[in-house]
N, C-alpha and C positions, 0 to 999 in steps of 0.2 A: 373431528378436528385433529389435523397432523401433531405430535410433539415432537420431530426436530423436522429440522432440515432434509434429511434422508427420509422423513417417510413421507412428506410431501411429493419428495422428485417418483417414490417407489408407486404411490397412488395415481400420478402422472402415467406412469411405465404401465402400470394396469391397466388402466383405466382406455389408455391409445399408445397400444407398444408401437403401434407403424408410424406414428409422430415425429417426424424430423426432427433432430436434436442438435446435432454436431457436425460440423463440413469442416476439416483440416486436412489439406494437403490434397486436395480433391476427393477425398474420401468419405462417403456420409455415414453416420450413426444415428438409430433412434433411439428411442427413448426404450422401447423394450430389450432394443442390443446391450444397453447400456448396463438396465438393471441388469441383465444375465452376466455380462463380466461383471460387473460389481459382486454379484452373489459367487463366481467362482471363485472372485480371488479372496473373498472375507472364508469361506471356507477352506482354502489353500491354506491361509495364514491360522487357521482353525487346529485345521488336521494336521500340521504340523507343532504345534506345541505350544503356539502362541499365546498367551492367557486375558480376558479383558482386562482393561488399566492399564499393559504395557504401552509404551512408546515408540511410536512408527515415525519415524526423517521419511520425509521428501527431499529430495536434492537433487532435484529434477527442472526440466525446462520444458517449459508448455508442449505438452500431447494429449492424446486420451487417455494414452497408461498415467498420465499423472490424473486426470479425474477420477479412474477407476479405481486405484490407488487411495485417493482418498473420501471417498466416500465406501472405498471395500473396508479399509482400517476401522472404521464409521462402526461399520457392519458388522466386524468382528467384535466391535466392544472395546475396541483399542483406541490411544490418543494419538493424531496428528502432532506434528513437528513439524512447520514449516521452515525450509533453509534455503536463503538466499542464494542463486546459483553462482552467482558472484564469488562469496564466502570461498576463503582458502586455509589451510591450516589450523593456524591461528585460533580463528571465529570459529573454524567446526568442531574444534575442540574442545571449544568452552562452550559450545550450543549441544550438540550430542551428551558430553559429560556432566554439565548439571541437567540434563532432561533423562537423564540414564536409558538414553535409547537402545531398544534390544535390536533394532530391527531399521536398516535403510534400504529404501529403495532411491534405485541412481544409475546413471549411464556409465559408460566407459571412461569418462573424464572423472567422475566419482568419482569409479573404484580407485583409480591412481592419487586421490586425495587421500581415501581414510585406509588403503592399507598399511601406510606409515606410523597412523596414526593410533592403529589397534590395540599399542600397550596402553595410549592413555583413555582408551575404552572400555573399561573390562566389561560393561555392560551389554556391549556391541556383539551380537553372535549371529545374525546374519545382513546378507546383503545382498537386494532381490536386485536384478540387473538388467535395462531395457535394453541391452544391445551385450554385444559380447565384447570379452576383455581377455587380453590376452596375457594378464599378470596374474601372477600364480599366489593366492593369499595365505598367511599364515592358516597352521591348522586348528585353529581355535576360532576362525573366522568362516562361516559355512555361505558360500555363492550359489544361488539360489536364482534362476531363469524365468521372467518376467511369464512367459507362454506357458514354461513345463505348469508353473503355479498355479496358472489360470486350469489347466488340463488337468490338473491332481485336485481343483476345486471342484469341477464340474461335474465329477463323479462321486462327490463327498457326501456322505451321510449325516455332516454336521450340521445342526441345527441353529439358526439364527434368528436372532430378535431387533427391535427397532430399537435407538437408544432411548433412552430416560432424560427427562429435561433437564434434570440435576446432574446428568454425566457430564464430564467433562470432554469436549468434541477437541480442543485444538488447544497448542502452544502455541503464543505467535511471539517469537522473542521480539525485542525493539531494535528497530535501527542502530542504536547504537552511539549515536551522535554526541552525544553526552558523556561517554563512559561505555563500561560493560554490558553487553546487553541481560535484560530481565527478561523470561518466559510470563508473558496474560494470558493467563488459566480462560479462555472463551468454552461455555458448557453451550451445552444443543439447547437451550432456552434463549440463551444472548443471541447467538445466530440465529434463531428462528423470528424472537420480538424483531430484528433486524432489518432483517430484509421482507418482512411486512411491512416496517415502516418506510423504509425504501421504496418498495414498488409503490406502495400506496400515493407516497406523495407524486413519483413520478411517472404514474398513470401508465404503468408497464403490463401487459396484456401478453397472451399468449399468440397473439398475433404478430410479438414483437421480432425482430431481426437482431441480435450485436453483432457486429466487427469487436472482434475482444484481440489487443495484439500485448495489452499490461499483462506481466509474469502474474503466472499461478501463485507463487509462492506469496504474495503478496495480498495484503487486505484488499487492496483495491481492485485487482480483478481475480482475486479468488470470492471474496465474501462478499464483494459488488456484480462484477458482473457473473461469473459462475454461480451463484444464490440464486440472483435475479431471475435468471433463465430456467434453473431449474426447479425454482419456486411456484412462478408462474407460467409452468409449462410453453414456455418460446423455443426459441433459436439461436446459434451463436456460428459463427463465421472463424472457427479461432487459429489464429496466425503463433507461430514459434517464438517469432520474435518481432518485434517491430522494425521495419524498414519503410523509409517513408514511400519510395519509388510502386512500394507493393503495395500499402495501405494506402495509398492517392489511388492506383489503378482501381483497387476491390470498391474504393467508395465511389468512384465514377460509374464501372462497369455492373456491380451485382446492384439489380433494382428491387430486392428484396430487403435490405438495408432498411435497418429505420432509425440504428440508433448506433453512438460510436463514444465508445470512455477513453479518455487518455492524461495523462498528466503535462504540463505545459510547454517542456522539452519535445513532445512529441508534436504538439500544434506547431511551434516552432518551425519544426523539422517540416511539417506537411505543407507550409504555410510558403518557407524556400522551396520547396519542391514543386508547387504549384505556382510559384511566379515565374520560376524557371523552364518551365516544361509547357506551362499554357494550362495543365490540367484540372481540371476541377473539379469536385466532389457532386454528387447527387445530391438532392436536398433531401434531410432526416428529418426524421420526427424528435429526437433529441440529441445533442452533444453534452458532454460532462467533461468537467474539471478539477481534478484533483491533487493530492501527494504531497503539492507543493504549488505556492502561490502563483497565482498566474494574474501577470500584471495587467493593468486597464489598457496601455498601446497595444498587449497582444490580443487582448478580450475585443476591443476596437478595430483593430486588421484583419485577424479572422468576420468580424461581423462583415466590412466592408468588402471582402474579397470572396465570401463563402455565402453572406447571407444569411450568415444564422447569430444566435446572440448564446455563446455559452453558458452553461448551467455551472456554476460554481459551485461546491460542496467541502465539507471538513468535515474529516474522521480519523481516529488514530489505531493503532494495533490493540490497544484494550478496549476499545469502545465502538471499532468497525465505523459507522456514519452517523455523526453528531449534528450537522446543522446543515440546510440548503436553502440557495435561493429558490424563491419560486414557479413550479412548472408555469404558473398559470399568473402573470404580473409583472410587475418590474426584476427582472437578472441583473445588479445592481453590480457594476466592477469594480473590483477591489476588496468584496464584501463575500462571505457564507451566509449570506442570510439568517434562516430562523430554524428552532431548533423541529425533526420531523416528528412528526406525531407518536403522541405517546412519549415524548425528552421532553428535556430540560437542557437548559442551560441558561449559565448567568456570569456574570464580571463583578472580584472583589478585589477588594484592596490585596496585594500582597502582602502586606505586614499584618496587617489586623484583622483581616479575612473578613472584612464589614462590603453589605452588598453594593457596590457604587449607583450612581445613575448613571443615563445614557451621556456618549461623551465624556466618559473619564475611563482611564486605562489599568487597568488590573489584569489577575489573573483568573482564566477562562474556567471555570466549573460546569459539567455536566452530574445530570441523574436518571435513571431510567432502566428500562429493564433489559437495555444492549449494554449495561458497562460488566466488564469484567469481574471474576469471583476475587480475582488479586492474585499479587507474581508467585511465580512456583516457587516453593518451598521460602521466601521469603517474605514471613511475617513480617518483619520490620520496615522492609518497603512499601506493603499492603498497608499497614497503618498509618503510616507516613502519608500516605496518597489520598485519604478517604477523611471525611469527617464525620463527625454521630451521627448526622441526619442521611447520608450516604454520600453526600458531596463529594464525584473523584476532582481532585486537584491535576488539569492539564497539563501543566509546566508552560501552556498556553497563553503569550499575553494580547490583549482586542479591549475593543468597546464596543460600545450601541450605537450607531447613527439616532439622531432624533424620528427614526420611523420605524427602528429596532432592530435594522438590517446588524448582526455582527461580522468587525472588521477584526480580523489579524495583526498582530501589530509585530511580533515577533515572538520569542523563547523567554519564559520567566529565566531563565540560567542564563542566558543572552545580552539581559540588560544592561547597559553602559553606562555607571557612572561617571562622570569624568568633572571635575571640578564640583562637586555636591551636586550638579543637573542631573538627571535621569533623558538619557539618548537611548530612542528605540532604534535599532538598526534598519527598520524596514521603513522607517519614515527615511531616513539617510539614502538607504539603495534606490528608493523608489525616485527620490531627484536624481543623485548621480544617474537612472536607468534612462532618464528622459534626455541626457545630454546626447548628442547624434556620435559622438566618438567610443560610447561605450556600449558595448553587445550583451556581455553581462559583467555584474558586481557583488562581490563579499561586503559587509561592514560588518565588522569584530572588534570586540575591544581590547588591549595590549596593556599589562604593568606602564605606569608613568612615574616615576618621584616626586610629580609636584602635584598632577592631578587626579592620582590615584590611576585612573586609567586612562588611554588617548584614545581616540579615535583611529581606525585604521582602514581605508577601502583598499580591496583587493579588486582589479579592472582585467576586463579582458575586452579590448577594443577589436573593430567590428572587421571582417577579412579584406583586406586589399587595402587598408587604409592605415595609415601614419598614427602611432597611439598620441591620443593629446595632452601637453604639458600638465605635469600633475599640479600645478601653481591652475591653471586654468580653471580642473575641474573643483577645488578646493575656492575658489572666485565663487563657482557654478553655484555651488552648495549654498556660499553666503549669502549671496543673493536672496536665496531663496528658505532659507530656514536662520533660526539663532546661529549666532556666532559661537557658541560653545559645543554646537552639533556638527559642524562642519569637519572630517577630515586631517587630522596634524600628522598623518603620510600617507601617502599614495604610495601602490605599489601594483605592479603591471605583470600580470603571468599570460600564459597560453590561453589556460584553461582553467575552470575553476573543478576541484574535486569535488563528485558526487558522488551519492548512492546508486541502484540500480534505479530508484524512482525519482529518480533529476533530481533530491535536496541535494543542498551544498552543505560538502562534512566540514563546518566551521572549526572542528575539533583537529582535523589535520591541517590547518590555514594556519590556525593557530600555534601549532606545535613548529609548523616549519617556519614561522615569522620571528616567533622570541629569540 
């Protein structure tokens, strides 16, 4: 029986190194090519001075060098550092320097981020490099060529082992949305219970096919679909980056397809591209949903346009995949269903921390043996988070439908009181999203004098069309919910700010509204 994730995929590699693994860019990999660059480059990083427990950045945008990369890091005995490619200055600043990273691998666009950035590094002393740069680094900063590594592994006399379940496999800092981001210490035990309980519920075989176009750097299609795949010995179709134009052709044309993850901006996206083009998708054996809520009209338009009823699913950076609807039942919109086998999860009060029933809204607690060891080097957040029984506290607020389906309701931090009521913002968005003049919407709450705090939607109405009186949609709402939920401004932008995986940073709404 495997103890991580790495020695799963390596037993695979044995076992059928001629096993198709990877197709990017027209180019295929097996499963045996794979472990062989994986095993040069964890000796490269060896035979160079590397020591287990350091800290290895990704800052990378989906290739193979980024799976080889981290699963060679794996291999060495070293920690992953996942870094948003997004991230500039700023964020990799303070991601690199409390993860005391010795070591990034990253493109040409890297390099011109952190050679600036070197004095507030001192830890930083190389930078492996998948293309060439033609900026010349301080001397204290040693560049290091993605191939020479792989070539000065391949002849290495270093010796390597499989991790230990209690190692620690990955940092995955948080979004962000809230504050500062925290590092969740994920060890080669959380990801392995993990994506057993994944495949498991969603009946993922080695027969399987993904289209994977979600970034690596991300839970979602790092620890979903690259796990998945190479857990259960499949296949993965994986795209740089998503373009809907690409990912509509690859799901029409490759009839190997069986399965396709994305987050709701990308259905969106596939969804206009397909009404406009004519084109349509092959039928799979599963779709998935995730990152970020994806509302019942779009769960409903894909169904009638595509034919298929999306798999909804919740999970976050310290806990990887916490609760799904079901493969095999009712896919219930608006809902993550139940928790996968082997978790837990439940709904309590936020103040009293007492278990509610179904139908009443608290916050979301999970248990199980995917949640996290707790943030790096911060204790005080680790305990904060967790309670004696191991209770981690989501920041998550939902309830139980009466058949136990869990609904989202929004961010325990989020919550709006505004005259003594309690206003969930996602009950608010979800009217305003049904009105035909609005494409998408914020609801955040704003300082008031009288009412402690107002109500605030942020609207970004639909293209070609006249944005509607903000007295209208503020009607819209009455209508349809209490009078002390409704909206006291409306406020019209382009576009609403996100992250790389479609959330909206209600954190910068908010700072540019006050």
């Amino acid at each position: 029986m495997s103890s991580s994730l790495l020695e799963a995929f390596l037993d695979h590699a044995h076992g059928a190194p001629e096993r198709p693994l990877l197709t990017f860019e027209r180019e295929s990999t097996s499963y045996g090519e794979l472990a062989t660059h994986i095993a040069a480059f964890a000796k490269g990083l060896r035979q160079r001075g590397l020591q287990p427990g350091e800290r290895v950045a990704l800052f990378l945008e989906n290739s193979p060098q980024f799976i080889v990369a981290y699963l060679g890091v794996q291999h060495a005995g070293c920690v992953v550092v996942l870094v948003n490619t997004a991230y500039r200055q700023v964020e990799l600043a303070h991601i690199l320097a409390d993860a005391e990273v010795h070591t990034c691998v990253t493109g040409a666009s890297g390099v011109a981020e952190l050679i600036p950035l070197k004095d507030q590094l001192p830890s930083l002393q190389w930078l492996v490099t998948v293309e060439p740069s033609t900026l010349a680094p301080p001397a204290s900063l040693a560049v290091i060529d993605f191939d020479v590594l792989l070539e000065e592994g391949a002849t290495s006399p270093v010796g390597l082992a499989v991790p230990r379940p209690e190692d620690l496999a990955v940092l995955g800092y948080t979004s962000g949305t809230t504050g500062r981001s925290k590092g969740a210490m994920l060890l080669h035990r959380n990801l392995l219970a993990n994506v057993k309980a994944v495949t498991e519920a969603w009946r993922w075989t080695a027969a399987d096919r993904l289209l994977l176009a979600l970034p690596l750097f991300h839970t979602h299609g790092l620890m979903v679909g690259l796990h998945g795949t190479l857990y259960t010995g499949s296949s993965l179709e994986l795209h740089r980056r998503f373009v809907a134009t690409d990912a509509l052709a690859t799901l029409r044309d490759d009839a190997s397809l069986t399965m396709f993850f994305g987050v709701p901006t990308m259905y969106g996206r596939l969804l206009e591209e397909s009404r406009r083009t004519g084109v349509k998708p092959r039928e799979l054996r599963l779709w998935v949903s995730g990152s970020a809520p994806l509302s019942p009209q779009l769960f409903h338009d894909i169904e009638k346009d595509f034919g298929t009823r999306i798999l909804e699913r919740y999970g976050m950076t310290e806990t990887i995949m916490n609760t799904t609807n079901p493969f095999d039942g009712e896919r219930r919109p608006g809902t993550v269903g139940f928790p996968f086998p082997g978790q837990e999860a439940r709904v309590v009060d936020v103040r009293t921390r007492r278990h509610l029933p179904q139908g009443e809204t608290g916050e979301i607690e999970v248990r199980g043996p995917h949640v996290f060891a707790g943030y790096w080097r911060r204790p005080d957040a680790t305990s904060e988070s967790f309670d004696s029984e191991g209770w981690f506290r989501t920041g998550d607020l939902g309830e139980l439908d009466a058949d136990g389906y869990l609904r989202i309701t929004g961010r325990a931090r989020e919550l709006i009181i505004s005259g003594g009521f309690n206003v969930y913002p996602r009950e608010v968005e979800e009217v305003l999203a049904s009105h035909p003049g609005v494409a998408e919407v914020a609801v955040l709450g704003l300082p008031d004098a009288d009412y402690g705090e107002q109500v605030v939607a942020v609207v970004v109405h639909p293209p070609g069309m006249h944005a509607p009186d903000a007295q209208e949609l503020v009607d819209w709402c009455k209508d349809r919910l209490a009078s002390f939920k409704k909206p006291r401004r409306v406020v019209f932008m382009d576009s609403l700010p996100r992250n790389a995986l479609g959330k909206v940073q209600k954190h910068l709404l908010r700072a540019r509204l006050r």
